[in-house]
N, C-alpha and C positions, 0 to 999 in steps of 0.2 A: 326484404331488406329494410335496413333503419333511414329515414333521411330526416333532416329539419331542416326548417328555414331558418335565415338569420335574423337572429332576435329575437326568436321565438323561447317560449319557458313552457314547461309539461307540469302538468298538473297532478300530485299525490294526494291519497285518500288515507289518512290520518288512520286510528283506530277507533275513534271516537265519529267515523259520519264523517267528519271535513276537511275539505279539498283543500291544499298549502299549494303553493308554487313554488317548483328549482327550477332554476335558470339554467344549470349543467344538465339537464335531463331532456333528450330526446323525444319526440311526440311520437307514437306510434301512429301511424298515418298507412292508409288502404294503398299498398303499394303493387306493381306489376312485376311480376314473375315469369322469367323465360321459361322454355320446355329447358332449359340444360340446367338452370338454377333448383327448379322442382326436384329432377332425377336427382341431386345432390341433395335434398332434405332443406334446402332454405323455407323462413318461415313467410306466410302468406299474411305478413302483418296488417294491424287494422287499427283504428283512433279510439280506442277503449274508452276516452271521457266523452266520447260523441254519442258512443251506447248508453252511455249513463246517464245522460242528458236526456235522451230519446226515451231511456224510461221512464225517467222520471217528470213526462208531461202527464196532461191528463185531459186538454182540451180539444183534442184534432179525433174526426172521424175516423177514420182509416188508420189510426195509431196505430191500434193491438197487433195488427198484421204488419205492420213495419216495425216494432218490437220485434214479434220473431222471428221475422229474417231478419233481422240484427243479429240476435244469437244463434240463430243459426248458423250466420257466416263465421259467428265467431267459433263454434265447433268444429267448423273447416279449416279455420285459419290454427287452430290451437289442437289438433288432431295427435300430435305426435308429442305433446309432451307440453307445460305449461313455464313459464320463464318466472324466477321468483322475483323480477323486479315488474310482474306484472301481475304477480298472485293479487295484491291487495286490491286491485281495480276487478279481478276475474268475479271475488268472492261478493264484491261490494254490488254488481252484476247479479250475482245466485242471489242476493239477502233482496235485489229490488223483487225479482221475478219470486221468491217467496213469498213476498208481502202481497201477490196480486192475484193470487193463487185462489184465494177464498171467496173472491169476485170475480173470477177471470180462471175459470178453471186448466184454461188449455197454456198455461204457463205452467201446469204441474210438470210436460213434456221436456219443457226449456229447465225447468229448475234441475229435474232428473238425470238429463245430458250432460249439463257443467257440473254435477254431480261426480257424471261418471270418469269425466276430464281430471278432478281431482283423484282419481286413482291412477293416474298418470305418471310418468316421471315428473321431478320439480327437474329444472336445467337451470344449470348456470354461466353466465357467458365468461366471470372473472373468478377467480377461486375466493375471492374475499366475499362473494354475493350471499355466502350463507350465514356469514355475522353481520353484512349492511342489513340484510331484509328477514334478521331473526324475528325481530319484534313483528313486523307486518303479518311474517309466516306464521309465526302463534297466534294473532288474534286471530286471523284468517281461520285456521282451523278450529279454532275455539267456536267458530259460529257455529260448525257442523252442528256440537251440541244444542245449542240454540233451536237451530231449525229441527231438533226432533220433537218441540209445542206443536208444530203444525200437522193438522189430525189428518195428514193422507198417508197410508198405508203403504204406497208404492216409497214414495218420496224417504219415507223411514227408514225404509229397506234399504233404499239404494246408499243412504245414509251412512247404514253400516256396513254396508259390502264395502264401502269408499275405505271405512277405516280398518277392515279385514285386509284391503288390499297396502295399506301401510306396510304391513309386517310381510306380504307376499310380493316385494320389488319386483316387476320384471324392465329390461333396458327399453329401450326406443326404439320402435318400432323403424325407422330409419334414425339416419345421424343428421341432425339438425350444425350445418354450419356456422362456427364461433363459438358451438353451445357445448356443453358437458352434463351429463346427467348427475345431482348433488346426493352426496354420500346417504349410500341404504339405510342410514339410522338416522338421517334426517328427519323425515318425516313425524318419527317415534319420537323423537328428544322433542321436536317441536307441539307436540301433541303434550308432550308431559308438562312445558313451557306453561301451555295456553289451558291448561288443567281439564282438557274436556272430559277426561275418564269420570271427575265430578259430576259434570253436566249430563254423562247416558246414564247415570247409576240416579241421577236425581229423574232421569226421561221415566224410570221403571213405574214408579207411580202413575203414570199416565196411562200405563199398557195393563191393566188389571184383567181384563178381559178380551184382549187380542193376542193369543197364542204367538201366532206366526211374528208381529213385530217383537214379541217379548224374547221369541228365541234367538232372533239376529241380536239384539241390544246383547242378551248374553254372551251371543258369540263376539262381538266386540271387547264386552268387557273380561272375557277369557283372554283375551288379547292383549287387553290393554294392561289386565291383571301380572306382568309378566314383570314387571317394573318395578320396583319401592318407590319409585317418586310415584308412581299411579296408582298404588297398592294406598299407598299412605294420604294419596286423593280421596280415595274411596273408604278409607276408615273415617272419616272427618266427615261425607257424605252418610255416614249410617248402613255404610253397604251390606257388612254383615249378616246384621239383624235382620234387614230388607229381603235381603234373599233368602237368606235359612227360612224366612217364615212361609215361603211359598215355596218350600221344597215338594211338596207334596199336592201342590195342585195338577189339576186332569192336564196329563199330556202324553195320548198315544205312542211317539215318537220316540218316548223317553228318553229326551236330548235337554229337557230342562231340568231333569236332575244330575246329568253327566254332567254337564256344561256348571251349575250351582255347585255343585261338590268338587268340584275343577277350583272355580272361582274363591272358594273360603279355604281350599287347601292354601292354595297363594298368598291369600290376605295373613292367614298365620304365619306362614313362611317369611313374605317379604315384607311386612308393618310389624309394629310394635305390639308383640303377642299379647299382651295383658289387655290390650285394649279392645283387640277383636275379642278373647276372651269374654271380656265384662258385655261386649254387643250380643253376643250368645249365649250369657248366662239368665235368660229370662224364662217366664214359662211357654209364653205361644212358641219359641224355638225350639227349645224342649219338644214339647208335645208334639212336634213336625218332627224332631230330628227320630222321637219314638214311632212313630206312626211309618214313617219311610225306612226306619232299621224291623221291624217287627213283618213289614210285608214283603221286604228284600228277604227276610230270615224264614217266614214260611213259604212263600210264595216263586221265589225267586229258584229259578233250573240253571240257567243260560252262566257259559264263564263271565262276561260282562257283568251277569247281576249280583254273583257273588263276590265278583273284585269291588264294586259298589257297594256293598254289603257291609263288605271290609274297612271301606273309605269312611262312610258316613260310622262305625264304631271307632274310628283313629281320632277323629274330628270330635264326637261325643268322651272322649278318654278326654281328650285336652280342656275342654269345656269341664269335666268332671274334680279337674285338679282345682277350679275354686270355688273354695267354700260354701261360696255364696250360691253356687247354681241351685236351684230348686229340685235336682236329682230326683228327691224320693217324693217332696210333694205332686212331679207330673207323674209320679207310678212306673218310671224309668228304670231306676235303681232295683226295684221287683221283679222285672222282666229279664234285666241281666244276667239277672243270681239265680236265673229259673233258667236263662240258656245256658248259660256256662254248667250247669249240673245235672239238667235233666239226661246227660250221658249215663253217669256214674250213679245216678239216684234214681229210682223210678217218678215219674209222677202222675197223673192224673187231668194234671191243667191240662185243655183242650189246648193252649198255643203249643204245645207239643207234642201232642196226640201224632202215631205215625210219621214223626220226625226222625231224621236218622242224619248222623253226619258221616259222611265217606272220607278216603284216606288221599283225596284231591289237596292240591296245595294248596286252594283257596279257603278250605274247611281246615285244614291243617294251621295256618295263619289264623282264620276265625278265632280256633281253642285259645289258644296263644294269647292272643288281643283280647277274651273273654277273663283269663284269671289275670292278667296285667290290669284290668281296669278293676278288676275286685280288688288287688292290693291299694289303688288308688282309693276306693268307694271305704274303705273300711278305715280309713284317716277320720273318715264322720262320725262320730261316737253314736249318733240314732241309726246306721246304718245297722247297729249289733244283733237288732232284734233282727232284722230282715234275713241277716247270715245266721241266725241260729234256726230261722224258720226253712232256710234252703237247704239246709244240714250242708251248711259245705264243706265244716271239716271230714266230714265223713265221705263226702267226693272226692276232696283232697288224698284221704288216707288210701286211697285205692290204688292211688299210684305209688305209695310209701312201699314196693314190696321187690324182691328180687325178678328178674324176669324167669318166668316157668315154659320150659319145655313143652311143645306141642298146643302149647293154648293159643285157641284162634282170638286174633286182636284185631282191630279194626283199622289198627295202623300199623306201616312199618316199623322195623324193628330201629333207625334211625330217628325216626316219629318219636316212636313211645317213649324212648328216650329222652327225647330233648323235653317232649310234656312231660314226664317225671321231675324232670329238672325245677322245670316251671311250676309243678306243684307243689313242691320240699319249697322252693323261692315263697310261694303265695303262701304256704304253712307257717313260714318264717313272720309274717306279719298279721295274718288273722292269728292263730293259734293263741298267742298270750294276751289277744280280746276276749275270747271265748274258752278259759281254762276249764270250766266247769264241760262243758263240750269234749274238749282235749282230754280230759281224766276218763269222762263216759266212754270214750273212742279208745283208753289203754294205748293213749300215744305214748308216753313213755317206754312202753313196751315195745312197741311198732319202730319207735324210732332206732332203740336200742339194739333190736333185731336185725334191722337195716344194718344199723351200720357194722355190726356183728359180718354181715355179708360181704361188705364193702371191702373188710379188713382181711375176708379169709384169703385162700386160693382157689378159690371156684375159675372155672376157665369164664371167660367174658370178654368179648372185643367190646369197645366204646368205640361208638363213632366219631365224636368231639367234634361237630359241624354248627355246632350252634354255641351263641355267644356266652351262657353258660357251661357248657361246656369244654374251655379253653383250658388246654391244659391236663383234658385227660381223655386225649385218643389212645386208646388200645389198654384203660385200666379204670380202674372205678374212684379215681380222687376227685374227680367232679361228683361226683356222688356221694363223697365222704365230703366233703367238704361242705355242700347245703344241708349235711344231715347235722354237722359241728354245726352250723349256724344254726336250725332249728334250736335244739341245745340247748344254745348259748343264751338265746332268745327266751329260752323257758325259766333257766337258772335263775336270769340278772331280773327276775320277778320278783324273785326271794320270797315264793310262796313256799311254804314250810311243808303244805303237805305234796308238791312236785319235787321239791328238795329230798324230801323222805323218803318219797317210793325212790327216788334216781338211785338212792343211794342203799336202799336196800335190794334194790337189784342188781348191787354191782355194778355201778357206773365207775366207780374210782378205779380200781382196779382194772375193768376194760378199755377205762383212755390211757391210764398207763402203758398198757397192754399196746395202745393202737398206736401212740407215741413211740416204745422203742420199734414197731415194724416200719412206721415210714422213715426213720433211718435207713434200713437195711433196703427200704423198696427205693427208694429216693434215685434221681440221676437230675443231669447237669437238665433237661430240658424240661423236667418237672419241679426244679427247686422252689417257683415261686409258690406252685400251688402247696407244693409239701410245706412248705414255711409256714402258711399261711394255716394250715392244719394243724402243725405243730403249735402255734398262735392262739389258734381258738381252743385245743385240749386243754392249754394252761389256765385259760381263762375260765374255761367252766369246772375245772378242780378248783383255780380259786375262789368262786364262787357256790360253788358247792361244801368247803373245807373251813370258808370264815367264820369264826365266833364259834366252831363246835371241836371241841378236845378229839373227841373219840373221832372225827371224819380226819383228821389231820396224821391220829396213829392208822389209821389204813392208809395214806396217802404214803408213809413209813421212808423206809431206806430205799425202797425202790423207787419211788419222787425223787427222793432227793439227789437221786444218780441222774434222773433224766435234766433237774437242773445244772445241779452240776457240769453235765456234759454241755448245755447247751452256752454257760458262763463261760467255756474254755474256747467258742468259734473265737477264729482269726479276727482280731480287729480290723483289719482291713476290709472285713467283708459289707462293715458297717456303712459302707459308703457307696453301695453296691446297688441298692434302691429294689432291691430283691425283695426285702420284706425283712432281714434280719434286723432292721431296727426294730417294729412291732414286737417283734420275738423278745428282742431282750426287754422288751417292759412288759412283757404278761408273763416271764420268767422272774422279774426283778418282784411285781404283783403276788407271785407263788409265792416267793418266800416269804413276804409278809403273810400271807393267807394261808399257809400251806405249812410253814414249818415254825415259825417266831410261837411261840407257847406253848410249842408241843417239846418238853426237854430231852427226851429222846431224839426226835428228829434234829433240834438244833445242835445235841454233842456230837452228833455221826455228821453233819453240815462244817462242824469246827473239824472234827478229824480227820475229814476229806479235803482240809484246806480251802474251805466257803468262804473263809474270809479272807482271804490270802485274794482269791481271785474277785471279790468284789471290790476290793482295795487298785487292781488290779486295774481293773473298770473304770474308777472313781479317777484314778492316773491317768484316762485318758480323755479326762479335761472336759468332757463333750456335756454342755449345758444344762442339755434336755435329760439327763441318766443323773445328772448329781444330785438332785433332791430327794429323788427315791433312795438312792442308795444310803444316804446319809441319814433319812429317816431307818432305815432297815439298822443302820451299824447303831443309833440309838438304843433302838430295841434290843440290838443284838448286847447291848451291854450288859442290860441287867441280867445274861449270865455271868457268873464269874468268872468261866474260862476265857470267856472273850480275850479280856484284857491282856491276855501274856500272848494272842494271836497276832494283836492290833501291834502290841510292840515290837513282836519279830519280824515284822514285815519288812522289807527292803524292796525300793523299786529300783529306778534307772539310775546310776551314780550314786547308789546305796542311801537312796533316797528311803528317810524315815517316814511312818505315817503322820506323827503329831505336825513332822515339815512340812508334808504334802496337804495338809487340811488348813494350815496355816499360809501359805502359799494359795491356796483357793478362796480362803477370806478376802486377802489383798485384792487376789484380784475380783470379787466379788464388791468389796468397797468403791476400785476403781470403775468398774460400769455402775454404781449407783451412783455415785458423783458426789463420795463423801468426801470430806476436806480433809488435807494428809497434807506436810511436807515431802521435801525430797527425799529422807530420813523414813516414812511411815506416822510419822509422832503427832498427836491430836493439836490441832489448830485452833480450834474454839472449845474451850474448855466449858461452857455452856450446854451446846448439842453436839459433844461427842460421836456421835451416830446417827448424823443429819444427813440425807440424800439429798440430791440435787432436786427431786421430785419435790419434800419433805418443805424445802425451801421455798419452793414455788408456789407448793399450794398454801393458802389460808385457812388459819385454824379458824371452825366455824362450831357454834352450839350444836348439839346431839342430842338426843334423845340415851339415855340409861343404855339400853340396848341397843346399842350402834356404834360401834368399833370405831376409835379415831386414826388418825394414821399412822399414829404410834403402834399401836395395837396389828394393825393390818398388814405396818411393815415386818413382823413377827413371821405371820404366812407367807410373806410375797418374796423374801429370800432365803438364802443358807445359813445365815450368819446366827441364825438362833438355835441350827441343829447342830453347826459345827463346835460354837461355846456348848453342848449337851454332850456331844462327845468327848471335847477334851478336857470334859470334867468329870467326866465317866471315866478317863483314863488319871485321873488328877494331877492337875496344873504343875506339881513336881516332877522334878526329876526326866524331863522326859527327852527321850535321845536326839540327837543327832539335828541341834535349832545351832542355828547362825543369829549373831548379835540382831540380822534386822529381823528375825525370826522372832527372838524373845521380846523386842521392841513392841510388836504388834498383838504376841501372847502377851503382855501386860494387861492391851485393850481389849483381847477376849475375856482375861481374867475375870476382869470388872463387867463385861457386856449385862449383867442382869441387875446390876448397878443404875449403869447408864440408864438402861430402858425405864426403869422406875421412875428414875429421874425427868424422862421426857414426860413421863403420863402427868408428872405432879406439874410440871411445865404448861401440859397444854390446860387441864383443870383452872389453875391461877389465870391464864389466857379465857377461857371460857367464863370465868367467874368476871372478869374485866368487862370482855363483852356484853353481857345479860347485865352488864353492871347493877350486878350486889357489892354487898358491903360485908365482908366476913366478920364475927365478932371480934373481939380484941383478941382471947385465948385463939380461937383460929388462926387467923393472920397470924401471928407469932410461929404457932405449927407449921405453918405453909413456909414462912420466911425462913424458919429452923431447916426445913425437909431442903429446900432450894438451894440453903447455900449449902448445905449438906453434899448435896449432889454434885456442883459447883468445885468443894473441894477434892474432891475425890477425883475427878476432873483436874484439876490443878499435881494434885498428887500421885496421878498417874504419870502426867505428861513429867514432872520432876525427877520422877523415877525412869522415864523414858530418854532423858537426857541426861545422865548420872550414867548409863548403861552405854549410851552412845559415847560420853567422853572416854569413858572406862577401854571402851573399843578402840576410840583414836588414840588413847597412850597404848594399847598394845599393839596398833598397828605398828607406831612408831617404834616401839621397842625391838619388836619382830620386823622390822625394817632394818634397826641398827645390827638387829643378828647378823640379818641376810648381809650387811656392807661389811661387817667382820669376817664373816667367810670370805666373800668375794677378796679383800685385803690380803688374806693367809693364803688363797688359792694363788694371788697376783704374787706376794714372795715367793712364794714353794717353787712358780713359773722363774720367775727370775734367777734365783740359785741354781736349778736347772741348766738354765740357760747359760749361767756362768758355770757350770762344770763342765758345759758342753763346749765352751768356749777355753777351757781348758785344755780339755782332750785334742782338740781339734789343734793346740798349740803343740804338745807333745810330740804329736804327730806330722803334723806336718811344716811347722814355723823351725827355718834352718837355725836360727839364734838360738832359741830352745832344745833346741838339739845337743850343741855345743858346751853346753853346761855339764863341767865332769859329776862322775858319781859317786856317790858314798861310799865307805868302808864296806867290804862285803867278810861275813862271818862264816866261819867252819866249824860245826862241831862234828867230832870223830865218836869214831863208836865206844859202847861203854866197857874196858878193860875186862880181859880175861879173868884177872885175878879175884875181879868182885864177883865172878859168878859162877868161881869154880869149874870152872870147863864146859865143852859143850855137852857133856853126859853127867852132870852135875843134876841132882836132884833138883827139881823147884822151888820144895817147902824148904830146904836147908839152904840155896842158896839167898831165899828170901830172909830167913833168919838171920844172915847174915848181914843184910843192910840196914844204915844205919836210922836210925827213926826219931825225928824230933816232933814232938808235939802231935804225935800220932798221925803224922807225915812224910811220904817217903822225900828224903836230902835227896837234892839233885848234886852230881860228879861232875862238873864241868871238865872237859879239857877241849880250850880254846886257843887258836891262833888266826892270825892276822895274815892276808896275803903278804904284804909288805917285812913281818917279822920273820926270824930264821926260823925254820923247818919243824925246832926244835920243841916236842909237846911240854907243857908245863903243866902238872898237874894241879889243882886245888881242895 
């Protein structure tokens, strides 16, 4: 139990050695303990500054043995777990009895003990005690490091068992009354605090030649490795390199290189990779990391030593990817390209002599990790010689082949597979280092064979279990797929004589070929891979088709069906992340490549309606597709049929082409941040065609050969392909523009105007700057050219405004229509309305009623006597009637109700 007297104050032990006094802090004082207090786990407390004192005499006989029954008792009293408001006195206790150690050997016992106390629970009596007594707890532990200068062997040991047991919590041995055990990640956070993982990684130096302490420091710093805050300790300490370089010293046990290759997997993992990186990029690490890969690779039987095997080439991969590592000068780089091939290649070097790899997952991984790191080693341009001497395209090529019937292989049929995959991948990137290689091996051939197979119907399950192979369980488009890339990879060389065999072997025709079946094989769970197939075919016809007439008439009307087809997918699908964007740009690519000067292919491209549906394209506004496309319809001009396709086109709301491009200007103006009124109409009649960029930046002296922004702005948007088109379709006549439509054609009209204008612009600016003095005849040409340009400018914008008025009096006029209709409609309403108001009086208003009616008339039928009887011919008795003016007289006989009876004839 705790007591104090009144007035008394307790003494604290700084981090720095010295003793403060609080006045609110309790004395721990040698207190008495019932049998019923014990059974309940109370503490057997004791006056910790009185040990301290007691150690720290040095004049009295009989001292030494009253030291360690000091701490002795204090191991008694502290048995079940240490209180953190009493760490900083326990440890201040351990750091005396280490200092006396070296004179006073039998305080190694006592140092060892409180040693072992610190693998204890820490307790805490308030839940707040683990942020009052942060600071104390980390230097506290921090000493641990410290005390591993002192050359005792046990003492080391016990050292880092103390801090193995950080990570292996176990609770309190009984329950200490008032106390709680402090949260299981204390310990760890406060270790990260007090940076000890620094301090055993700096201890390592020390252990050069003591095994047993060297392997517990590791085990700690496996431990402590676990963390980024200790990882990143330990990178600042030089851990890295420290260790890697004694990978390979004598240790029967082989726990110091489990434990080392444990330890640098972490450091890459949880520090700042570049920087362990650059700690292992030297040569003694090298040469370690070769020497312990090379004895794991021949010597190694056991699952552990091949999964070691495996670890220490993951670690050398990563190490491989920079630059700078010295690879081929530690003789590394030689021994790789001799494992990775002596499968598939015979050879003779003794490191391989009766070597064999089995179809074990660890060997299986090996392969794998062996050409992954050749794709990496062969980024080094002097690596070339080394792969030409390991012949490894011709290792490679071995996998390049269909799988054969009854042939014994040394891997499964899941295996062989995925290392094929792996091969065609690594072909992908040695192959066009080593073309002269690639020709000798008739890869061309190899390839095109392949993929010939790929295409047919031979039965074949895929197993599709590896990351290459996604996408084509139960069919061969994983397989088609890294052979396109090969390919692809070969073409975009643009060596003439792999261009020439491709193409006399029928490559054109066979992608064509391969192109319309994966339509037909295609379904919803293969789309992306088939896209992406679909994708690379176009790519290496248009690479294969560029700059040569005759490749582009083979390419013929059967190309231009599979573009075609592929110009009419659903826009919608564009947005799908599927792969169909890619596609429409090595389709949009084709056509430039593949059909633009070949005149056949482009009238069969017009009279399939090619332009109809690029137009089509170009309508759907999307950023990334309008450059190309608009470059293509340039081209596409200087046929002449073009022109009469461009004009029939109608989009949405019979939207015209010249509208639609003109409409894309606008908006192509408004994201560059050209100056416009509300109208469209040029605002500075100076730099008509000034971006907001353009403004910002400063015109600055150049060099001849060095594009100024005038110039640059030409490439960097549309506006100079759209004026090329719709001058190609010329600036007359052209259908279907709205006033602000022709407002804005005025300033494409002149855009090549304009542009001239800036360049002389920036010139007289540049001429300023470098301040020359142009002669008199100059100067007057410059001042001519400026306001030259100047007016034209002026005279646009006049013409822009002449065009606007012209619009608002016809608004107006076509306004007065519309209120003169509406006017006649409003009469025609009203008359209506009064006849309706009529009827309705007629009918039912009783006044109206009452109104008598007018004379009503009779006339009788027309007398017997004019027509001869009723049997009386027709013609005769029409003769009869009388006829004036070569019209028949009407007979009246009329009477009046009111008159007698009597008829009167007329």
């Amino acid at each position: 139990m705790w007591t104090a007297g009144a007035g008394a104050t307790a003494e604290v032990q700084e981090p720095g050695g010295k003793i403060r006094p609080r006045s609110t802090r309790h004395i721990p004082v040698v207190g008495v303990v019932t049998e019923d207090e014990e059974a309940q786990g109370a503490f057997k407390t004791m006056d910790l500054n009185r040990v301290i004192n007691l150690l720290e005499e040095t004049d009295k006989d009989d001292l030494e043995e009253k030291q360690l029954q000091s701490v002795k008792k204090l191991m008694q009293c502290y048995q079940n777990g240490l209180p953190l408001r009493d760490l900083a006195q326990i440890f201040k206790i351990l750091n005396l009895c280490a200092e006396k150690i070296e004179n006073q050997p039998h305080f190694i016992e006592s140092a060892s003990n409180i040693l072992k106390l610190c693998g204890l629970p820490f307790l805490k009596k308030k839940v707040s005690d683990e942020i009052t007594y942060a600071e104390d707890t980390a230097n506290s532990i921090a000493l641990l490091g410290e005390l591993m200068k002192i050359p005792n062997s046990g003492l080391r040991i016990q050292i880092c068992k103390c801090i193995v047991d950080f990570y292996h919590a176990e609770p309190p041995k009984k329950h200490i009354t008032g106390y709680q055990q402090a949260s299981s990640s204390y310990k760890i956070k406060m270790a990260e605090v007090g940076g000890l993982a620094k301090t055993m990684v700096q201890s390592l130096t020390l252990l050069e030649n003591q095994l047993v302490e060297k392997l517990w420091v590791l085990k700690a710093l496996q431990h402590l490795s676990t963390s980024e805050v200790n990882c990143t300790l330990m990178m600042k300490a030089q851990a890295a390199s420290g260790i890697c370089a004694h990978l390979n010293d004598p240790d029967p046990s082989g726990q110091l290189l489990f434990r080392s290759s444990e330890i640098l997997w972490n450091l890459l993992e949880k520090s700042p990779k570049e920087e362990i990186i650059q700690q292992l990029s030297n040569l003694e690490c090298l040469l370690t990391l070769k020497e312990v890969f090379k004895n794991l690779f021949m010597r190694g039987f056991s699952h552990y030593d091949h999964q070691l095997r495996n670890d220490i080439l993951v670690i050398t991969t990563i190490i491989a990817q920079n630059p700078g590592a010295p690879m081929i000068e530690c003789g590394f780089t030689r021994d790789l390209i001799l494992f990775a091939t002596f499968n598939e290649v015979k050879s003779q070097n003794p490191l391989v002599k009766g070597l064999k790899l089995s179809n074990s997952y660890e060997d299986f991984e090996l392969k794998k990790l062996l050409f992954n790191i050749i794709v990496i080693l062969c980024k080094d341009l002097p690596t070339i010689q080394l792969l030409i001497d390991g012949k490894v395209i011709l290792a490679l090529f071995t996998y390049l082949k269909k799988p054969e019937k009854h042939k014994i292989i040394e891997w499964s049929a899941a295996q062989y597979e995925e290392l094929q995959l792996h091969a065609i991948v690594t072909l992908s990137s040695v192959a066009p280092l080593l073309t002269e290689e690639y020709m000798l091996c008739q890869g061309n051939a190899q390839v095109l064979a392949f993929l010939e197979w790929c295409d047919s119907e031979d039965s074949f399950f895929s197993h599709g279990n590896s990351f290459h192979s996604t996408g084509g369980r139960g069919n061969k488009f994983a397989q088609m797929r890294y052979s396109l890339r090969l390919l692809r990879a070969m073409v975009y060389l643009e060596d003439e004589t792999i261009n020439s065999d491709l193409c006399e072997k029928g490559t054109i025709q066979q992608l064509i070929g391969v192109f319309k079946n994966t339509i037909s094989k295609a379904n919803d769970k293969e789309e992306a891979i088939v896209l992406e197939i679909q994708s690379d075919i176009l790519l290496i016809l248009s690479g294969l088709c560029e700059h040569h007439i005759p490749r582009k008439e083979i390419f013929g009307t059967e190309g231009v069906d599979i573009i075609l087809r592929v110009m009419k997918t659903d826009p919608t699908k564009l947005q799908t992340g599927l792969g169909y964007n890619v596609l429409l740009f090595s389709t949009l690519d084709s056509i430039w490549c593949c059909i633009l000067g070949c005149y056949p292919s482009e009238d069969y491209f017009l009279e399939k309606e090619g332009i109809f549906l690029l137009l089509d394209l170009l309508a759907l506004n999307q950023k990334k597709f309008c450059n190309l496309i608009l470059g293509i319809m340039v081209e596409f001009c200087d046929n002449p049929k073009t022109v009469a396709h461009v004009n029939a086109w109608r989009g949405k709301k019979d939207q015209t082409a010249a509208s639609l491009l003109i409409k894309l200007w606008r908006k192509e103006e408004k994201e560059l941040g050209v100056k416009r009124d509300k109208h469209g109409m040029i605002i500075d009649t100076k730099k008509p065609l000034f971006t907001s960029f353009q403004e910002e930046q400063k015109i600055m002296p150049l060099p001849a050969n060095c594009p100024t922004l005038a110039v640059m702005d030409v490439a960097e948007n549309i506006r100079a392909k759209i004026y090329a088109v719709l001058g190609k379709l010329d600036f007359e006549n052209l259908p279907g523009l709205s006033a602000e439509d022709f407002v804005t054609l005025c300033i494409i009209h002149r855009y090549l105007d304009f542009k001239i204008g800036e360049i002389w612009n920036e010139i007289c600016e540049e001429i300023k700057l470098e301040k020359l003095r142009p002669v008199n005849t100059d100067k007057k040409i410059l001042e001519v050219i400026t306001t030259a340009s100047e007016n034209i400018g002026k005279m646009v914008a006049s013409l822009q405004s002449e065009m606007i008025e012209s619009q608002a009096n016809q608004d107006v006029q076509n306004e007065q229509k519309v209120y003169t209709k509406i006017q006649a409609t409003h009469k025609q309403r009203e008359l209506a309305n009064k006849s309706w108001e009529n009827f309705l009086a007629r009918t039912s208003n009783a006044k109206t009623l009452k109104v008598p009616s007018g004379p009503v008339v009779t006339v009788e039928s027309t007398p017997a006597r004019l027509l001869g009887g009723p049997l009386a011919d027709t013609d005769i008795a029409l003769k009869k009637l009388p006829i004036r003016g070569g019209a028949l007289q009407k007979v009246k006989a009329v009477k009046t109700v009111n008159e007698s009876k009597k008829s009167v004839p007329t």
